[in-house]
C-alpha positions in Angstrom: 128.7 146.3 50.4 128.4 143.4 52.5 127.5 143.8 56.5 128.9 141.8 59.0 127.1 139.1 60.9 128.1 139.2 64.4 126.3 135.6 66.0 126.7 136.5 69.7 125.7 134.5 72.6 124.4 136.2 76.2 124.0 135.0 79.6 124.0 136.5 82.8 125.4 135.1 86.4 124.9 136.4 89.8 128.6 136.2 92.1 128.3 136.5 95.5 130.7 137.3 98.2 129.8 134.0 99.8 132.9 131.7 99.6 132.1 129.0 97.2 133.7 125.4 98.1 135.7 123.9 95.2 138.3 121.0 94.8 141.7 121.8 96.9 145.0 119.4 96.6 146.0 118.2 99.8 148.0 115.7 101.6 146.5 112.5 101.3 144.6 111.4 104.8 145.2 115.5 105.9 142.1 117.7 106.1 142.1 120.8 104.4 141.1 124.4 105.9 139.6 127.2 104.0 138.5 130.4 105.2 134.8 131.2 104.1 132.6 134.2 104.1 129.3 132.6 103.9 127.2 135.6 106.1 127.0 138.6 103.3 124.4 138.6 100.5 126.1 141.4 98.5 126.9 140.1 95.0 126.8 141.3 91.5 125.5 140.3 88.1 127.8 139.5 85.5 126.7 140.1 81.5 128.8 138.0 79.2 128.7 138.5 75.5 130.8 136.0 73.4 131.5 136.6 69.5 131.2 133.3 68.1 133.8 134.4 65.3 136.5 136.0 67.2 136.0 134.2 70.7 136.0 137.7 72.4 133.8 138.2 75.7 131.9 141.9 76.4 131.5 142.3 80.0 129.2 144.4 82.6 129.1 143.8 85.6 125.5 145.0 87.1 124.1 145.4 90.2 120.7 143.5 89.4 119.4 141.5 86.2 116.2 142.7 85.2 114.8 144.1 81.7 116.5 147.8 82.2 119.6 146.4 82.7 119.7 143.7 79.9 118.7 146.7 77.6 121.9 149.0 79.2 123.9 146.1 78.5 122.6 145.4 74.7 123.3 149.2 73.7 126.4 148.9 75.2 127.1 145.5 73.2 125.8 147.2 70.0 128.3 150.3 70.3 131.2 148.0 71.4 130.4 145.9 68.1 129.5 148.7 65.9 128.5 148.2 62.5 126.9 145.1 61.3 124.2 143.0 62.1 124.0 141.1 65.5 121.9 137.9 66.3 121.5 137.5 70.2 121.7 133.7 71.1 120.3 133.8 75.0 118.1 131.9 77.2 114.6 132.5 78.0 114.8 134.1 81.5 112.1 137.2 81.7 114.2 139.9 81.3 115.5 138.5 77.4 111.7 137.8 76.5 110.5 141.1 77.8 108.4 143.5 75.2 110.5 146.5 76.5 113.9 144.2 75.2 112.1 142.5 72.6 111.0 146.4 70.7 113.8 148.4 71.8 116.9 146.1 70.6 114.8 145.0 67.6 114.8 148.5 66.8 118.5 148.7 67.3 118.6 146.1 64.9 119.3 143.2 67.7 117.9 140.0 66.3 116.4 137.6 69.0 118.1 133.6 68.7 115.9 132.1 72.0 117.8 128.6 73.5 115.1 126.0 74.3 113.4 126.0 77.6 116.0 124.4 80.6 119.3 124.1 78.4 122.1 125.8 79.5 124.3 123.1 78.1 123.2 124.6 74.2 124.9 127.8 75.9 128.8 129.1 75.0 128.8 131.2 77.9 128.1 129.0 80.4 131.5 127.5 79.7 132.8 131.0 80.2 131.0 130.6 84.0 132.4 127.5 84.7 135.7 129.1 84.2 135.0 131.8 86.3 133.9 129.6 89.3 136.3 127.2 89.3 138.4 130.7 89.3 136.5 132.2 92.3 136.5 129.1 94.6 137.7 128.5 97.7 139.1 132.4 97.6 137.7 134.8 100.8 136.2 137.9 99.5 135.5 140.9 102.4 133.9 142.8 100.3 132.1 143.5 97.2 135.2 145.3 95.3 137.3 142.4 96.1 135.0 140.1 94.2 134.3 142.9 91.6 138.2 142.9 91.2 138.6 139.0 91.3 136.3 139.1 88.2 137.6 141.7 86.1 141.0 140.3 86.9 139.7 137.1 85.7 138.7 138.7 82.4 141.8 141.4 81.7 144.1 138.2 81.9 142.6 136.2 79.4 142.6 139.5 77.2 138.6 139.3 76.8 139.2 136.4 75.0 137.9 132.2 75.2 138.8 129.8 73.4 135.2 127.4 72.6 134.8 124.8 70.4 132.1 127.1 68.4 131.3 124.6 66.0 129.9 122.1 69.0 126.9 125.0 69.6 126.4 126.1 66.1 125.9 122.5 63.9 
């Protein structure tokens, strides 16, 4: 019986409350006013997963990226994927090169795909980010759950799903 091969790329991003400035359309010769929140360092972490085959996106959003959470996020990944084999395509920040993730998703049966140093363009997800900031710009967030919200709004509307060029990342 043939397994299936589940090519999935990872990153993480850290969204703050902090009002982030975008492009607005105005009047030409008018100056446009947006609110900001740009006093509050609460934020969260989001993990994105994207299946290269079916364009679906797993999300978590965490409270902090470190090695501990990249694991609770992989096991989560490998029971939302379920059978098959799965190749992790991911940076090299020092939580995905850790020993601790390295053994423990190995053992899961995780195999490790590491991006050359200071590419982000080679990537998926980071096209999934740019989406999502273009999405949270220029919006005032009061608080944490607003942002929280914001994102998983951003997510449930799409239907967990992107629709990437695969074939630009994988030749």
């Amino acid at each position: 019986m043939d397994r299936c091969l589940n090519v999935i790329f990872i990153d993480e991003s850290r969204r703050s409350v902090n009002t982030e400035l975008g492009r607005v359309l105005a009047y030409k010769g008018s100056k446009p006013i947006v609110r900001v929140n740009n006093l509050r360092r609460e934020g969260v972490y989001v993990y994105c997963a994207l299946n290269t085959h079916s364009g679906e996106v797993f999300v978590r959003l965490m409270e902090r990226a470190n090695q501990y959470t990249t694991m609770s996020f992989l096991r989560s990944l490998k029971e939302h994927v379920g059978e098959g084999e799965i190749y992790i395509v991911w940076d090299n920040s020092a939580a995905h090169r850790s020993k601790y993730v390295y053994e423990q998703a190995s053992r899961e049966g995780m195999h490790h795909v590491y991006l050359p140093k200071y590419s982000p363009e080679l990537n998926i997800v980071e096209e999934v980010f740019r989406e999502l900031k273009a999405e949270l710009s220029n919006k005032l967030f009061t608080n944490l759950n607003q942002l929280k919200e914001a994102i998983e709004s951003f997510f449930k509307r799409r239907d967990y799903k992107f629709n990437v060029n695969v074939s630009r990342y994988l030749t």
